[in-house]
N, C-alpha and C positions, 0 to 999 in steps of 0.2 A: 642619381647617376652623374649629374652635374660636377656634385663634390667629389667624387671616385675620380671622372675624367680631369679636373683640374691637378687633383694631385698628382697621379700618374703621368701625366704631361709634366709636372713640376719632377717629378724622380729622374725622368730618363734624361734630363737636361745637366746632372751629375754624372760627370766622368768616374765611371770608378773602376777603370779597368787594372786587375791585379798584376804584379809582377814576381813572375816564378823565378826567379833571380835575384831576389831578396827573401832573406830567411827570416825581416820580421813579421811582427804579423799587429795591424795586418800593414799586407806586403806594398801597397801603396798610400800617400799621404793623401790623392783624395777619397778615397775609400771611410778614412777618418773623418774627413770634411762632411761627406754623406751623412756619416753615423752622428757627430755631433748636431745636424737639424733634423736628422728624425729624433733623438732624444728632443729635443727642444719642443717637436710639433707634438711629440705623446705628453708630454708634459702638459702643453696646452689646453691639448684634446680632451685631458682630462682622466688618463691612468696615474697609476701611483705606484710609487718602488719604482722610478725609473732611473737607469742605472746603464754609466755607459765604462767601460774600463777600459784600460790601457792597452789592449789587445784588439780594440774598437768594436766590441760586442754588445748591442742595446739590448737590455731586459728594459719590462716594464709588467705590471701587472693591472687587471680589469676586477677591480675585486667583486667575491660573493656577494647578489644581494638578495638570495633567498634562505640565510642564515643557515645553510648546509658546512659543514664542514669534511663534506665528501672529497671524492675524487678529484685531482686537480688537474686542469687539461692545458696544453702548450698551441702555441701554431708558431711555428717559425719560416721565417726566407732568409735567402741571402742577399747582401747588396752589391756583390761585383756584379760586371760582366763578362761574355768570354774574351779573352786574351787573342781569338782565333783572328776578331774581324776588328776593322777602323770601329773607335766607339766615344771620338771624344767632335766634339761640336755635333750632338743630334740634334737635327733638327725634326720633329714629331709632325706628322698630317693628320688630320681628322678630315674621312671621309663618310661623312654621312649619308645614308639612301645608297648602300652601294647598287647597282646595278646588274650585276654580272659578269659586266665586260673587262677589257682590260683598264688595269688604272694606272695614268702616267703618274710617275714618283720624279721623273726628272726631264723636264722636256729639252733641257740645254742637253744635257746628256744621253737623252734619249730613253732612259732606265724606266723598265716597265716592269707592271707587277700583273703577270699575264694567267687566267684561269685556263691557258692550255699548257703551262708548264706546271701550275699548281692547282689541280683540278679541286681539291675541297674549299677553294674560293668560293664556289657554287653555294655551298650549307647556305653561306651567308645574307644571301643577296636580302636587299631590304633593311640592312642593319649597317649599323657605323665602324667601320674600321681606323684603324689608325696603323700606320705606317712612319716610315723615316721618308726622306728625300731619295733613298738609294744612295746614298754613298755610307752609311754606315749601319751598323747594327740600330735596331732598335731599344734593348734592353729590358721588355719583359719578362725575360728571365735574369734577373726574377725581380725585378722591379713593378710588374705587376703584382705579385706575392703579397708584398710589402703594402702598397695600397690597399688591396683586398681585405688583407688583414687590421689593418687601421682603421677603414673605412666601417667594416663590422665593428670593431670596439667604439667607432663612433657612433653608431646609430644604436648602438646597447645602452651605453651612455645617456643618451636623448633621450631615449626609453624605458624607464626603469623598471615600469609596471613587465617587458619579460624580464623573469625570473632566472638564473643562473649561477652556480658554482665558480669558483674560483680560477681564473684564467690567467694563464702566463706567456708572453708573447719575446717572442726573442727574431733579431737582428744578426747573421753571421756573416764574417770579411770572408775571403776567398775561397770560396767555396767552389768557383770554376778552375781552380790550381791543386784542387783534393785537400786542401788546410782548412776546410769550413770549420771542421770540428775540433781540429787541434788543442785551440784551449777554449774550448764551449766550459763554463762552469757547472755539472750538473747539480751539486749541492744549492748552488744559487740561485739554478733556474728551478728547481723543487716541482715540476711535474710529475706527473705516474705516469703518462704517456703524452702525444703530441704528434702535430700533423705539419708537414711539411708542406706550403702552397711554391711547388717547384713543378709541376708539371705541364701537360699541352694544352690539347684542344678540350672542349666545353665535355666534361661527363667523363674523362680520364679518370682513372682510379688503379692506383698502383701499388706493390707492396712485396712484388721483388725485380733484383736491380741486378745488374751484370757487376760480377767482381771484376776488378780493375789495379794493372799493373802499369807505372809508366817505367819507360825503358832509354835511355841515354846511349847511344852506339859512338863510341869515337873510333875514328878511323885516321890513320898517319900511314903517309909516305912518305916519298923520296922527292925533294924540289932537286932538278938539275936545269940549267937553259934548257933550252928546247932544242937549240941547236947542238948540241954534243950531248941530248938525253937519251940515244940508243941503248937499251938496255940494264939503265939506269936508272932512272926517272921512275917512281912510284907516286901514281897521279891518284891522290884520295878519294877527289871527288870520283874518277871510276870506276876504284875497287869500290866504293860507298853504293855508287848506281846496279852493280855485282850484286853487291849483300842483300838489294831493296828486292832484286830480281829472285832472288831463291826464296821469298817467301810467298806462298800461295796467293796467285792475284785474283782471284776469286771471295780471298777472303780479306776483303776492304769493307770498311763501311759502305761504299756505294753499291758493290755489290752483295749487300746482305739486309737481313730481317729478322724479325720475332726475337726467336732467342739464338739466333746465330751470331758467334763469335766473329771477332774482327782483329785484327793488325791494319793500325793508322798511323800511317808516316804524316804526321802536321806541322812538323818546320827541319827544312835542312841547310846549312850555311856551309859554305867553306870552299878550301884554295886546293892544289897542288900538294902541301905541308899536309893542310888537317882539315877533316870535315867531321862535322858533329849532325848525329841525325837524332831526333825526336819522335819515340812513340809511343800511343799510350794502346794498352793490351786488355782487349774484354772479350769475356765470353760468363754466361750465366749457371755454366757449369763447373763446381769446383774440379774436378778431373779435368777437363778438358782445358780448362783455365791452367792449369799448372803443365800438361801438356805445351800450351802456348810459351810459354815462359822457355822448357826446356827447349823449345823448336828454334828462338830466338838466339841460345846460346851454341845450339845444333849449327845455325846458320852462318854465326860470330866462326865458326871452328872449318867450315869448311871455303866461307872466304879468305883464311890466313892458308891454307893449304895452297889455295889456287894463287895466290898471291901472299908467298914466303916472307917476304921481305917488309909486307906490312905491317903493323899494328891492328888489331880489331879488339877493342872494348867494350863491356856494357855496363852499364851500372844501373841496376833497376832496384824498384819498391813498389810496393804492394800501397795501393790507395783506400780499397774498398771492398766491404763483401757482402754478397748477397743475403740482403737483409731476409729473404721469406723462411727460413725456419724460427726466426724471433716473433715477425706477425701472427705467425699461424698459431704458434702461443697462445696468444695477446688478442684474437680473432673476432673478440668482441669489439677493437675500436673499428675493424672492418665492416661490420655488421652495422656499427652505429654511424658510419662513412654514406653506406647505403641509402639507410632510412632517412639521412638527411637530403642526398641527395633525392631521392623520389619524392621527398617532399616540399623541392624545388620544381619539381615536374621533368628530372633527368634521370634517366635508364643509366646506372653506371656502367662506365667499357672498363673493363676490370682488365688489366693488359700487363707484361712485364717493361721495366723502362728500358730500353737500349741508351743507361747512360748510369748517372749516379746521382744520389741528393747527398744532402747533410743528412737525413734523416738514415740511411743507411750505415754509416760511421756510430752516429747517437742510436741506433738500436742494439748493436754490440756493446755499446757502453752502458746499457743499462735503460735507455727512451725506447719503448718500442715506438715509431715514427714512421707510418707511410703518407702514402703521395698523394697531393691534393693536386686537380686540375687549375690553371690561371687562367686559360681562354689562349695564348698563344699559339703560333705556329711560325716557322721556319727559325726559329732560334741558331744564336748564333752567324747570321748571316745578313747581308740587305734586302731580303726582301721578307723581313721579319715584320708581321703583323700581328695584329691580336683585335678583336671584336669586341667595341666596348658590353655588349648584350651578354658576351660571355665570363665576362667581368663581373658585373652585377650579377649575376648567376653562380658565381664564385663565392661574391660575398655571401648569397644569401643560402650557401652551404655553409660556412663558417658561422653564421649565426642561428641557423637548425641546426649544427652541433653544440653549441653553446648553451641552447637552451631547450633541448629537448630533454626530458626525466629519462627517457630510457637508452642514452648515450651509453653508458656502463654503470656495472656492478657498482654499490657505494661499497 
């Protein structure tokens, strides 16, 4: 546990938050920075074929050493964070023995990580969490992934006596901007299948995901002074606050679940002249999902109505889709998901994700890839924690799949 938590405290201390605003990939330089010492630490660690390329994607391989030449199995993360929240100077807490009670994250500031606002604090008590200070993200997602997975190929390594098939571990740049997969080389990373360590809490297990559209609204009016703007004046920002209005406000993230769709307005800017508004569009129903889409352009049409004189655009694309008709194929890495997990001593929560992996992109591409649990929770956000217990719990899923004979079909 010791080596798991050193590293992981060493990942989240890498900024690497991506930038949707550059089209290369990947989209920020230190993102790059990241990916050049995790090649460097696999190297060490003691994989081979490790391989970082210009698009800043680490492969590495844990080779056979049960002289099979069967089935070949992947585990992949990614190493951004999200773009949503502050993510650069973390600084990480380890709380050991937690308690129950509330835990100050920041006493100058006051910033509390309170079991009555996040009532599954409770699971924990007795075990070590780790947190930020509260002023930024914490970054296990999916920088926990990344540890988890490392941490398992190292203690494979150190032990050779288990036995194991051939493993391929892969590294993805921005995966929180929908470009995880963009240029994943599948020829190079040469699995049959592969598991994504991108998901929550201890015992998640996932393997369909909401399809997903992001949506660009710009909006233009009429700048006049204010003082001779009588009937003139076309104010963007409140035809834009018009547009936000006619879309179902029930159906937000905050007010939704399971497999209920959403419209999420998560950045708006702008002046008088031009406001730009940002959203991304899911729901786990491909009908309904394209419904969403049409409701968006429904919306763009009848705020130019109410307001002639404006502009309303959109420019949207399609990010992701729901991977569960490819699993359900492929039903046996579910099956072999299971067995490992129970034989960690955890009851899988077998759930759909209200979000996306890489693994959903790479299963239409030919990986079929579902979701592994990391141990976090509140992603995304400051008061993002993860339980080192559930971490080591992680790992040693990743290494009951590694090395159990009846993972799948040879």
């Amino acid at each position: 546990m010791q080596s798991l938590l050193e590293r992981f405290l060493g990942y989240v201390r890498f900024e690497t938050r991506p930038d949707d605003s550059n089209p290369s990939s990947p989209s920020s330089v230190s993102q790059m920075i990241f990916a050049e010492r995790l090649a460097d630490e696999l190297e060490k660690t003691g994989l081979s074929e490790v391989t970082l390329d210009g698009n800043g994607y680490v492969m590495a391989t844990l080779p056979a050493n049960n002289g099979s030449r069967g089935t070949v199995t992947g585990f992949i993360a990614h190493m951004d964070t999200s773009p949503e929240a502050p993510s650069a100077n973390i600084n990480p807490l380890v709380h050991p023995g937690y308690d129950g009670n509330d835990l100050m994250l920041n006493p100058e500031r006051r910033i509390i990580l309170s079991p009555a606002e996040f009532p599954e604090l409770k699971k924990y008590v007795g075990q070590t969490l780790i947190t930020t200070d509260g002023t930024t993200l914490l970054g296990a997602d999916d920088k926990a992934g990344i540890a988890e997975i490392v941490t398992a190929c190292e203690y494979l390594i150190a032990n050779p006596s288990l036995k194991h098939g051939k493993i391929r571990i892969a590294f993805t740049p921005d995966e929180e901007i929908g470009r995880g997969a963009d240029n994943f080389d599948m020829k190079r990373f040469g699995a049959d299948y592969a598991y994504t360590l991108d998901g929550g809490g201890i015992g998640e297990l996932e393997y369909e995901n909401f399809n997903a559209a992001a949506a660009t609204v710009t909006v233009k009016g009429r700048s006049v002074h204010p003082g001779t703007a009588k009937d003139t004046m076309i104010n963007s920002v409140m035809v834009a606050g018009v547009f936000d209005s006619l879309l179902p406000t029930n159906e937000r993230p905050e007010h939704t679940a399971g497999y209920e769709g959403f419209f999420h307005l998560y950045d708006i800017r702008g002046s008088v002249e031009e406001t730009v508004m940002k959203y991304i569009v899911r729901d786990h129903d491909p009908v309904k999902f394209a419904a969403r889409k049409k409701m968006l352009d429904n919306v763009a049409e009848a705020t130019h109505k109410r307001y002639p004189g404006a502009e309303v655009n959109i420019v949207m694309r399609d990010q992701y889709f729901n991977m569960k008709e490819i699993i359900e194929a492929n039903y046996h890495i579910i099956e072999a998901a299971i067995e490992a997990y129970r034989q960690a001593g955890i009851e899988p929560v077998i759930k759909p994700v209200r979000g996306g992996t890489d693994g959903a992109r790479l299963s239409f591409m030919g990986l079929p890839c579902p979701n592994l649990f990391t141990g976090g929770h509140n992603y995304h956000g400051r008061f993002e924690y993860i339980p080192l217990q559930s971490m080591e719990k992680a790992v040693e899923v990743i290494i009951n799949l590694i090395t159990s004979r009846n993972k799948s079909p040879e």
